[in-house]
N, C-alpha and C positions, 0 to 999 in steps of 0.2 A: 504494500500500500504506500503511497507516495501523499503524502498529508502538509499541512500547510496552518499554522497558527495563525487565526485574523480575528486584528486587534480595530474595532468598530470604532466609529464615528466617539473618540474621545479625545475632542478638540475645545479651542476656549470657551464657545458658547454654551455646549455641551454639557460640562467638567462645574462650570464657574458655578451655580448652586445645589452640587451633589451632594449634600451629607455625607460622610465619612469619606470623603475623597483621599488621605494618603493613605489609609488602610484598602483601601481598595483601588489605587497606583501600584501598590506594594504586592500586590496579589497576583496585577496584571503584568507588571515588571517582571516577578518572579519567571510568571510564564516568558513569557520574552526571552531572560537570559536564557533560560534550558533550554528553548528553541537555536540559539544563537550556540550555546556548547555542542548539539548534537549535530549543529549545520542543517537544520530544519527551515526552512521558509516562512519568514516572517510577513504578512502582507498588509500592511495600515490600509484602511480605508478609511478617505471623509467623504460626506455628506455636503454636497454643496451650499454656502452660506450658513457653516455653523463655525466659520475660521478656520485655525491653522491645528494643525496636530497641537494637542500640548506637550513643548517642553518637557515634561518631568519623565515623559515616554523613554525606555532607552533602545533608541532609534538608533540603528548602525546607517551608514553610506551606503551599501547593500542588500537593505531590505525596500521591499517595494513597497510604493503609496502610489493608491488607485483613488479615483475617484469616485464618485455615484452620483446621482440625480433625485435619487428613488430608495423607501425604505430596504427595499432589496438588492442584495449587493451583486446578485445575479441579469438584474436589470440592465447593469453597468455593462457594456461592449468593450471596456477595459480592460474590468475586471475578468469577465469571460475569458480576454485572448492571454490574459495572465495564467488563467485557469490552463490552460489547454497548449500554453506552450510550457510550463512546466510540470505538465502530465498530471495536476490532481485526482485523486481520489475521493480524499478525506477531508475533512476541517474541523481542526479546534478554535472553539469560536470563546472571545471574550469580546467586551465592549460594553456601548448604552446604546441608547433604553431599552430594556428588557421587554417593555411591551410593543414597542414600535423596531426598531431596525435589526435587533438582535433575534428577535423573536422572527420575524419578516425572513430576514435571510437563511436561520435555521429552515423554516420550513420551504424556500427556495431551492436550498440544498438539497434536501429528503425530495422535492418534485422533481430535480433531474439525477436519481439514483445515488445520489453520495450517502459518502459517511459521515457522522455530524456526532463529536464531543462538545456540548454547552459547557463549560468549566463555570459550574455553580457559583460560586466566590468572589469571579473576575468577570461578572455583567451585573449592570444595575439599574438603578431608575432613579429620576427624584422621592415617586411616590414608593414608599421603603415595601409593601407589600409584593408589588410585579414583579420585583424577583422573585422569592417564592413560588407564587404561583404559576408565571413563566415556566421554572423549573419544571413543575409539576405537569403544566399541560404539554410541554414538548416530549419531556419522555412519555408519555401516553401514544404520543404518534411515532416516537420511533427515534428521538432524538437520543443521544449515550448521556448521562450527564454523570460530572465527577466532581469533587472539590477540586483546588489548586494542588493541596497536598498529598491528593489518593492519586492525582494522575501523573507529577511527576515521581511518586512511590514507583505506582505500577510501570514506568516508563522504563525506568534504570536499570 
């Protein structure tokens, strides 16, 4: 399986009134570096007009930033030819908001055949509850979901 870590629409507009925002940089971060040690594929995506990546992100020169138009990041003709010239498969998916573009793209994924880890921990929302239940209804249709810390356990 050939997989790809994508880190959502966590840009300034985004980011700026998230509740617990560096424990949950810190989550997304984490996944990022172990992507970066195993030489895994890192892919940023923004959301048109919610700004720039934030800073606190640890963005190599290397990884790729796509854009979108659309909650779904499959929508994006970028994103696709991104897809498909680096052979995807899979995706472990972090980012915001849990009910809108994370949630959007998981099921994106699952419509054209992929494999899709939601990393419970490292997606959120303003309103504290959609994560939760996010969680909840995407593994109902098929989505894998893990913590930050059971999925680089299981990974090593």
């Amino acid at each position: 399986m050939r997989k790809a870590l994508l880190v959502i629409d966590i840009q300034s507009k985004t980011i700026g009134s998230l509740y617990g925002k560096k424990k949950f940089l810190r989550r997304v971060n984490r996944m990022i570096d172990f992507f970066h040690e195993k030489n895994i594929p890192v892919i940023f995506i923004k959301q048109d007009g919610c700004g720039e990546l934030s800073n606190n992100l640890n963005l190599l020169d290397n990884d790729v930033v796509v854009d979108k138009k659309e909650g779904n990041a499959f929508t994006s003709s970028q994103f696709n030819e991104v897809v498909n010239n680096l052979k995807l498969d899979s995706f472990v998916v972090t980012g915001l908001m849990s009910n809108a573009c994370i949630q959007k793209t998981c099921k994106g994924a699952l419509k054209q055949g992929y494999s899709v880890t939601l990393v419970e921990d490292a997606h959120d929302s303003i309103v504290k509850p959609l994560k939760t239940i996010w969680n909840k209804r995407l593994k109902k249709i098929g989505v894998n979901t893990l913590t930050s810390s059971m999925y680089i356990t299981i990974q090593k």
